[in-house]
C-alpha positions in Angstrom: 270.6 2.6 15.0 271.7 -0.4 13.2 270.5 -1.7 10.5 268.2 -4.9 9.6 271.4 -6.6 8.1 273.0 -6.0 11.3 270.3 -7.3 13.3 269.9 -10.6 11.4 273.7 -11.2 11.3 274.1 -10.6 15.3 271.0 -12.2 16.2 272.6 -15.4 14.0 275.7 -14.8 15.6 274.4 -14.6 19.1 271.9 -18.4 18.2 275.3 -19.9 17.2 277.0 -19.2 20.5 273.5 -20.1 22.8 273.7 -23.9 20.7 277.6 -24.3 20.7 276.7 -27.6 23.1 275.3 -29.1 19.8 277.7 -28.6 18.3 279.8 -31.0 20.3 280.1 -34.4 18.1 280.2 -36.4 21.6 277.8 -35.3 23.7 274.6 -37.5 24.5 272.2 -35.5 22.4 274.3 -36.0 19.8 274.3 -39.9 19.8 271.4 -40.5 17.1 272.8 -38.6 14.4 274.7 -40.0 11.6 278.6 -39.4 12.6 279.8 -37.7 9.2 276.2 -35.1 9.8 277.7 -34.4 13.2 281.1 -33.6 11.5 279.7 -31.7 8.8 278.1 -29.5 11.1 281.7 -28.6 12.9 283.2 -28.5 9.9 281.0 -25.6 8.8 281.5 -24.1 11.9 284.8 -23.9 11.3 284.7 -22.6 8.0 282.5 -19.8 9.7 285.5 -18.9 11.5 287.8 -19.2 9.6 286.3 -16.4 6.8 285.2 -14.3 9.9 289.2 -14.2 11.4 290.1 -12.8 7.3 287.7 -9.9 7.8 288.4 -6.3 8.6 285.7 -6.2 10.9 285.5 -9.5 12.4 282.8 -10.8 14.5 284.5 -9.9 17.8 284.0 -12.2 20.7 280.9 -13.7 19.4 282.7 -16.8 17.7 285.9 -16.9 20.7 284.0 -20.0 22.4 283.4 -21.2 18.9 287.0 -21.4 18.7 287.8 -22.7 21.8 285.7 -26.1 20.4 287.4 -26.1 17.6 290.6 -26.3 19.3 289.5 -29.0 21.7 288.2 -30.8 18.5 291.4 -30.8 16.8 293.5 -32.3 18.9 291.4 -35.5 19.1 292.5 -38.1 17.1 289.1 -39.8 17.3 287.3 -36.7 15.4 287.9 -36.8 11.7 287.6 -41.0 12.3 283.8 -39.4 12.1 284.5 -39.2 8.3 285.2 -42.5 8.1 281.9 -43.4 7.7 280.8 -41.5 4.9 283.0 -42.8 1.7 281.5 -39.6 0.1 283.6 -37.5 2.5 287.2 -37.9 1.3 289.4 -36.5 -0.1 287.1 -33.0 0.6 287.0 -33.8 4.8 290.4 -34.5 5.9 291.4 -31.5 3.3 289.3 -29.0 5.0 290.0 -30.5 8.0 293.9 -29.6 7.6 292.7 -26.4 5.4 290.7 -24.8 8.2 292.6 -26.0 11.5 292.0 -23.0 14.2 294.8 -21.1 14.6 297.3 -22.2 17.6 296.7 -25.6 17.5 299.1 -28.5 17.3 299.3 -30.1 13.9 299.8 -33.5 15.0 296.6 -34.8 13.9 296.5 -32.9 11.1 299.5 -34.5 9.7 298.1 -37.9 10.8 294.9 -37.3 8.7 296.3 -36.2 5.5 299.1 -39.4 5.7 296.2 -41.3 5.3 295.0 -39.6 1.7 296.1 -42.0 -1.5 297.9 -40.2 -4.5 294.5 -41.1 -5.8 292.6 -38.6 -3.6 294.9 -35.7 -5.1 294.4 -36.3 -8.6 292.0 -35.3 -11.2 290.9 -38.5 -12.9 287.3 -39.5 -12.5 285.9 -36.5 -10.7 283.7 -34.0 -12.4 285.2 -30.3 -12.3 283.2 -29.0 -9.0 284.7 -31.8 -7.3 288.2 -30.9 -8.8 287.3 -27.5 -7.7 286.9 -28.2 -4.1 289.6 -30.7 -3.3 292.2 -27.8 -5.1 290.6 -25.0 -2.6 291.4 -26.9 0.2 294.0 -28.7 -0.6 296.0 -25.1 -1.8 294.8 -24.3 1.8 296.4 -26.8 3.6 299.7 -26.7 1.8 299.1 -30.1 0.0 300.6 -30.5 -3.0 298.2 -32.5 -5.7 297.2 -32.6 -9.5 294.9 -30.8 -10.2 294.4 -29.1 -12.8 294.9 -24.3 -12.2 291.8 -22.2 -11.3 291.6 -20.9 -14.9 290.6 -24.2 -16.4 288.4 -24.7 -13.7 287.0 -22.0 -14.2 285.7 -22.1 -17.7 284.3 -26.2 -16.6 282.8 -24.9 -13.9 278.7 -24.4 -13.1 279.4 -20.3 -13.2 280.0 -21.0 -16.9 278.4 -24.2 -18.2 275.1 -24.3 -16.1 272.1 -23.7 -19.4 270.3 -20.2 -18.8 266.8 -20.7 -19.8 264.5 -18.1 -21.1 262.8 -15.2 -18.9 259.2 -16.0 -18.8 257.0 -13.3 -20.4 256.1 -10.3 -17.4 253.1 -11.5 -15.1 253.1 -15.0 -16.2 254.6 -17.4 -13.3 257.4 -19.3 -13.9 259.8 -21.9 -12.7 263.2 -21.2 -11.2 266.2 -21.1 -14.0 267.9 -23.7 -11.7 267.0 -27.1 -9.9 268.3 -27.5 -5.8 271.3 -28.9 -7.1 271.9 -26.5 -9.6 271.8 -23.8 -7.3 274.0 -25.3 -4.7 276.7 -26.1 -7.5 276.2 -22.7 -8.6 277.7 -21.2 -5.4 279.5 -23.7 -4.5 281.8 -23.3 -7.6 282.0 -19.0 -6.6 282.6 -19.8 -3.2 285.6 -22.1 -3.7 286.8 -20.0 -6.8 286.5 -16.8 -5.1 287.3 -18.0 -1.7 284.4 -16.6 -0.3 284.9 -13.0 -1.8 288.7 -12.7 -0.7 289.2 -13.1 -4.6 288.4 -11.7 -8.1 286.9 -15.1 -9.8 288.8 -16.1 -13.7 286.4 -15.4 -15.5 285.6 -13.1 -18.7 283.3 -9.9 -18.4 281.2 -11.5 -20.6 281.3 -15.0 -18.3 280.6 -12.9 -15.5 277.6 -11.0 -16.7 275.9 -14.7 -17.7 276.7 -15.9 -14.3 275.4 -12.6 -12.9 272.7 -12.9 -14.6 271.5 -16.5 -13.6 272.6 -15.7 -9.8 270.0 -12.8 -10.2 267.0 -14.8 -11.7 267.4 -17.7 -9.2 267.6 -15.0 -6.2 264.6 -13.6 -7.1 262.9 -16.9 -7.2 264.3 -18.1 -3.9 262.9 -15.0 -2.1 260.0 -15.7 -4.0 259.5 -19.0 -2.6 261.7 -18.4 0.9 264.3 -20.8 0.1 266.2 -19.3 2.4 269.7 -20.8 3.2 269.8 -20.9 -0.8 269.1 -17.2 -1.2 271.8 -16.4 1.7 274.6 -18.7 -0.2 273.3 -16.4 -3.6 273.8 -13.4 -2.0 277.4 -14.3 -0.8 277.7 -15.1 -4.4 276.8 -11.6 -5.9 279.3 -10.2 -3.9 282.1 -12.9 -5.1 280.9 -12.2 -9.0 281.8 -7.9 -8.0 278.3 -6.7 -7.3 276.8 -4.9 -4.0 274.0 -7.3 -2.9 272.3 -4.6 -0.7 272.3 -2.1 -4.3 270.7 -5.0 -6.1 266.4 -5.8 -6.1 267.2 -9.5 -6.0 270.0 -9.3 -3.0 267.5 -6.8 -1.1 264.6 -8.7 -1.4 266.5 -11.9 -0.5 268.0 -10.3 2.7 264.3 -8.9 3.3 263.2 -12.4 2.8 265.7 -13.7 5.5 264.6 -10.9 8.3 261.3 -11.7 8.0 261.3 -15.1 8.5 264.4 -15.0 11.3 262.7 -16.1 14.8 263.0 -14.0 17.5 265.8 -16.1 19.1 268.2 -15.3 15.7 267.4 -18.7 14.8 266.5 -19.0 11.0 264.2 -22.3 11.5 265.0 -24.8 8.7 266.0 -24.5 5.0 263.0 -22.7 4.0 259.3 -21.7 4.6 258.0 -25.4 3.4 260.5 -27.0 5.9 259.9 -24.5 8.2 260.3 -26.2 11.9 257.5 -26.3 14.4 257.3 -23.5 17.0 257.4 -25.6 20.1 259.8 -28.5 18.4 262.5 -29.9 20.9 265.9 -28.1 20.8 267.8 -30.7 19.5 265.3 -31.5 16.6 265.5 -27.5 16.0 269.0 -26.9 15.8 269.5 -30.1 13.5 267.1 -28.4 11.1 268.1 -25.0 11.8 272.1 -24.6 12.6 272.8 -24.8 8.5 270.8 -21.8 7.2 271.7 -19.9 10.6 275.4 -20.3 9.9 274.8 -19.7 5.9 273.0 -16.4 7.3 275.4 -15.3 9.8 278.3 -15.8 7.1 276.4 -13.8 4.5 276.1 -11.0 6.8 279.8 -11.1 8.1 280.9 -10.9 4.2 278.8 -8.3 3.1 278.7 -5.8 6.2 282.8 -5.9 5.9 282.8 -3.8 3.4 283.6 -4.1 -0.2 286.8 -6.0 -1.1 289.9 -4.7 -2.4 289.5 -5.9 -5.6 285.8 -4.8 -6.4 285.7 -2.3 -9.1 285.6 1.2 -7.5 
């Protein structure tokens, strides 16, 4: 009998394939959403696929029509022109763009997008560290050469090691989460691109990765407190990039608990959390705009951890 992680990550899984048509950046139901949103979406997609190809166990067929897009996708010039209209986007787009290009397809565009980055885009001088942070992962990814600065430094600049940890509150009073939104997102963000997802041990110091530990614990607890869920899933990824077993912790139990419960019987997870819950009966489109992010986040989280523990975690 499998188990609920199993369940939640299949039923994700299986969502993802039903909706790949909205994923399409072109196609009519498509046409009144921003054109860097509709990139972003396949962009996450493919970042899906890519850490799912790297796994032991991979998903099986369940992403091979995923792929499939991607291919078509990259091999049309007129695709990562959708970046264009989000300043924001670059250098980190046409990167990950290059970085996570399905395997087998021509590199033409490819090479056309990154000719178009400025030495500029490469080098470290007026972006914070997280930024740094991503634009190395990537960039080390897709072969580009840049400045910035090794993983070590970034490292130690990084939220995992700078973000304030704020006192417990006393047992049985309520209390606030340790982190804002943004916090948390930076939080994993910065494990995710440091630890490539779990493939790597991060730089960091015991003692750098109990504190971060520590916070990723008190804010998971929160989030399944409050059923923030595609927060909570990206936490849970992150245990298991800072060497812990999720499933062995109360935080990264209650979290995946969190994330069962409130998965919809189509494997849909319907919004970013309970407060943004979508309605029952909403229009497809409307549900997978709101919904395809904490699905993906979900069925990622359960790829990683049901993969079994990597080679570097501490026997």
């Amino acid at each position: 009998m499998s188990s609920p992680l199993d369940q939640l990550s299949a039923g994700a899984l299986d969502w993802l394939g039903r909706n790949l048509a909205y994923f399409a950046p072109y196609a009519p139901h498509s046409a009144g959403s921003p054109p860097h949103l509709r990139a972003k979406a396949v962009m996450e997609l493919a970042l899906l696929c890519h850490c799912a190809a790297r796994l032991p166990d991979p998903s099986g067929d369940r992403l091979e029509e995923a792929r499939a897009l991607l291919r078509r996708l990259w091999q049309r010039e007129d695709f990562p022109r959708l970046f264009d209209t989000h300043p924001g986007a670059a250098p980190s787009y046409p990167l990950a763009f290059a970085a996570l290009a399905p395997a087998g397809t021509d590199d033409t565009v490819v090479r056309g997008v990154l000719a178009r980055l400025a030495p500029a885009d490469l080098a470290p001088s007026g972006k914070p560290p997280l930024k740094r942070l991503e634009i190395r992962y990537y960039a080390d990814k897709a072969g580009v050469r840049h400045g910035i600065e090794p993983y070590t430094e970034l490292a130690t600049l990084s939220p995992l090691a700078t973000l304030p940890i704020t006192p417990r509150p006393a047992p049985g009073l309520p209390g606030t989460g340790p982190l804002t939104n943004a916090e948390g997102y930076s939080l994993t963000h910065a494990a995710f691109y440091l630890g490539d997802y779990g493939r790597t041990a991060l730089p960091l110091t015991g003692q750098q990765l109990a504190r971060a530990g520590d916070l990723v614990d008190r804010m998971l607890n929160h989030c399944a407190g409050q059923e923030r869920w595609d927060l909570a899933a990206e936490l849970v990824i992150t245990q298991l990039i800072l060497g812990l077993e999720p499933l062995d912790t109360p935080s990264g139990t209650a979290a995946v608990q969190c994330l069962v419960r409130a998965q919809r019987p189509d494997g849909a997870l319907p919004g970013r959390s309970a407060a943004l819950r979508v309605p029952v009966l909403a229009p497809a489109g409307e549900l997978f705009r709101k919904a395809y992010h904490t699905t993906l986040v979900t069925a990622l989280m359960g790829l990683v951890i049901l993969s079994g523990r990597p080679a570097w975690h501490h026997v």
